[in-house]
C-alpha positions in Angstrom: 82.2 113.3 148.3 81.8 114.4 144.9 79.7 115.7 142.4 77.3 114.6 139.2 75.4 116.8 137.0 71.7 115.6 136.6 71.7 116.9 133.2 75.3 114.8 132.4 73.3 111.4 133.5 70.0 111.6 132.1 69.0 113.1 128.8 66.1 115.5 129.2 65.5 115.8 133.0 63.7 118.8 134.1 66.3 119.8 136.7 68.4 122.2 134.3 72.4 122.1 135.7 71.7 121.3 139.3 74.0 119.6 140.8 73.9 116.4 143.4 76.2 115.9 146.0 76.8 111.8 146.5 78.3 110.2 149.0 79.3 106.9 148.2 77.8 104.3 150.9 80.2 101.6 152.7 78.3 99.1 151.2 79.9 100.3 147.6 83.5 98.9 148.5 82.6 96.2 150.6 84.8 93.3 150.0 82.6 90.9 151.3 79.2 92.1 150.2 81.0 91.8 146.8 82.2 88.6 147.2 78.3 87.5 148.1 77.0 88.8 145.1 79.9 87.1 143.0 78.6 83.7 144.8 74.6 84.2 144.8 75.2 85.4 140.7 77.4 81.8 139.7 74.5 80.1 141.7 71.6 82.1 140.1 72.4 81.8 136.9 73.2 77.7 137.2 69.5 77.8 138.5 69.1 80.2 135.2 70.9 77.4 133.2 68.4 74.6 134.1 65.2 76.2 133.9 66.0 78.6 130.7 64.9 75.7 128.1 61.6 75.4 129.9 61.0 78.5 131.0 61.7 80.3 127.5 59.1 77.4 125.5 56.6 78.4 127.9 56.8 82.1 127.0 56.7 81.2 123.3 53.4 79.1 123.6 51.9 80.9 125.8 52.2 84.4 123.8 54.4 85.6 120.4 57.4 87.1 120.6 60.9 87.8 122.4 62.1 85.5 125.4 63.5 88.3 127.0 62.4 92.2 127.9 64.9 94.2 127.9 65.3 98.1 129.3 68.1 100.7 129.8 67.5 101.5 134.0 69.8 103.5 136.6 71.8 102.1 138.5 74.8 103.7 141.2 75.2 107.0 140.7 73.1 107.5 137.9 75.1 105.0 135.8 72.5 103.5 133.1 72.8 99.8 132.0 70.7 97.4 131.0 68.9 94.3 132.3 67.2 91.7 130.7 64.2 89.6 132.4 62.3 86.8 131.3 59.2 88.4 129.1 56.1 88.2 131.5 53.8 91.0 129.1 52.3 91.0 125.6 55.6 91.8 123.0 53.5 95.5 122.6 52.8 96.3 126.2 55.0 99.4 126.2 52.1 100.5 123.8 49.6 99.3 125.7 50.4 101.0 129.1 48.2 104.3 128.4 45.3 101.8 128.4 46.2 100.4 132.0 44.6 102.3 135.3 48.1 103.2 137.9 47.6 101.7 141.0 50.5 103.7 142.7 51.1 106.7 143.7 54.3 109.1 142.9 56.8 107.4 140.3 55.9 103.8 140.2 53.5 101.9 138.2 52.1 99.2 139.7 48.4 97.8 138.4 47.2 93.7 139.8 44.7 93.9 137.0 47.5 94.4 134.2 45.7 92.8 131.0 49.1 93.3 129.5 50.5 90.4 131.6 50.4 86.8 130.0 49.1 83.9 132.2 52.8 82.6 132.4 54.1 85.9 133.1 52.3 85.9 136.4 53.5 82.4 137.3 57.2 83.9 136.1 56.2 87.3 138.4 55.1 85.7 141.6 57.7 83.5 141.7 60.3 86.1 140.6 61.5 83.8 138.2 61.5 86.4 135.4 64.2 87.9 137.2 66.6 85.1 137.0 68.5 86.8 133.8 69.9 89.5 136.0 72.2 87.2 137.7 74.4 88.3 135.0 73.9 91.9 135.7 74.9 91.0 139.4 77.8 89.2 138.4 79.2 91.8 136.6 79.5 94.3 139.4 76.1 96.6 137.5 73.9 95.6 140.2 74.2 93.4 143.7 72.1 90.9 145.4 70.9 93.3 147.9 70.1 97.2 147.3 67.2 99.0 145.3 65.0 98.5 142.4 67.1 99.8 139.4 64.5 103.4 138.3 63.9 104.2 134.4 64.8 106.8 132.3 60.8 108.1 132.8 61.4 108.0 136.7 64.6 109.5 137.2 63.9 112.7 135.4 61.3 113.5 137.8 64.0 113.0 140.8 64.7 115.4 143.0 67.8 115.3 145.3 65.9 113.3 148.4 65.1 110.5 145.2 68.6 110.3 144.4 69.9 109.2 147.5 68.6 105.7 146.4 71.6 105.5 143.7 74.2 106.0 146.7 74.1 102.2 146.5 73.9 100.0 144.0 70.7 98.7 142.4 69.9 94.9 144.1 67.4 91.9 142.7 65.7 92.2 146.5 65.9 94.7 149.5 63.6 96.2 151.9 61.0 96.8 149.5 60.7 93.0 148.7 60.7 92.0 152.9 58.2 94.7 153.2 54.9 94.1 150.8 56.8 93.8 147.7 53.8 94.6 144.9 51.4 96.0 148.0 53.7 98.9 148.3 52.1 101.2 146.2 53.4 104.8 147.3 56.8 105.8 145.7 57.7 108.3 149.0 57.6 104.8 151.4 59.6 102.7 148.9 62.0 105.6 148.9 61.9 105.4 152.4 62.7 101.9 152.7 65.6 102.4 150.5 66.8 105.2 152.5 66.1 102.9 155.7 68.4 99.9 154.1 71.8 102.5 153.5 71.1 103.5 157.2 70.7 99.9 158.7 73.5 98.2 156.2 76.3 96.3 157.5 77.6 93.0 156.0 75.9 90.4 157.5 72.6 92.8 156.9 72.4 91.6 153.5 72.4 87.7 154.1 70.0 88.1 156.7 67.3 90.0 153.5 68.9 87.0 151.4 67.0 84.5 153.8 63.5 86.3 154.2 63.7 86.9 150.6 64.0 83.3 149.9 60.7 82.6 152.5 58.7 85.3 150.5 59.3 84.0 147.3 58.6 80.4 148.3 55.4 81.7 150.0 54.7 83.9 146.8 54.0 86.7 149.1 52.8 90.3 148.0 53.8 89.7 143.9 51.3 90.1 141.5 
């Protein structure tokens, strides 16, 4: 066990010097868990390889500007990185995002009206294809196949020490959340809880079996919006 000041990992949270106890979570030093995220990235991102040409023209036509979006987020611990995913909004949408009613409750956004979203970007979205880029991520030990949506800056000042217990593992492209109603979850206490519910039911095996139901969810394009 050991100890992180909130104030040492993100700049201008409210908490002022409190400090977190972490534990890290078996999961962390798994040998094998590692070696499935080191085979699921090489085969992700040759999947990323074919479909990048495509993919990145039908941004372009579709709406101007960038290929890729790409944001600082928290990963274990607290550590920030940052990922890049295939542009699914209007190039301004950070902008826009005042304009656009919250759907969720606690610290999520989540709207299925978004007018900020392009008509590709949906396809990209419900298909999770806009997150074929963080293969990379996954491959380079920042994040894992399995675990929990990677929080912002804007989220994880508002944590409090229940919150960080998500960052005991590290941040995954699917999990509980994405077996579980993916975009119809809309209350940040329950995806917490499913996070939570993950570290406790985790063993090695665990995470191929979410590998396989993800892979049925995202063929049936189920709960993404």
């Amino acid at each position: 066990m050991y100890q992180i000041s909130c104030t040492t990992v993100i700049e201008g949270v409210t908490a002022d010097n409190w400090e977190l106890q972490l534990t890290p979570h078996p999961s962390v030093n798994s040998k094998f868990k590692r070696f499935l995220d080191i085979m699921g990235s090489l085969v992700g991102l040759l999947i990323l390889a074919i479909l990048f040409v495509p993919i990145a023209i039908a941004i372009k036509i579709d709406s101007p500007g960038p290929i890729f979006f790409t944001q600082e987020r928290y990963g274990l611990n607290g550590r920030p990185f940052r990922i890049r995913k295939f542009r699914s909004m209007v190039s301004d949408a950070e902008k826009l995002k005042s304009l656009v009613q919250n759907e969720a409750n606690g610290l999520i956004f989540k709207s299925k009206s978004d007018f900020r979203v392009t008509r590709v970007g949906r396809f990209l979205r419900s298909t999770s294809l806009d997150e074929l880029p963080q293969f990379w991520n996954v491959l380079v030990g920042e994040m894992s196949l399995v675990g929990t949506r990677p929080p912002t800056a804007d989220e994880v000042r508002l944590y409090n020490q229940r919150h960080w217990q998500r960052l005991n593992v590290k941040p995954g492209l699917t999990g509980e959340w994405q077996i579980n109603g993916r975009s119809h979850v809309k209350d940040f206490e329950q995806v917490v809880d499913l996070d939570l519910q993950y570290q406790k039911k985790w063993y090695p095996m665990y995470d191929l079996l979410l590998i396989v139901k993800t892979f049925f969810i995202i063929v049936g394009r189920v709960g993404a919006f």
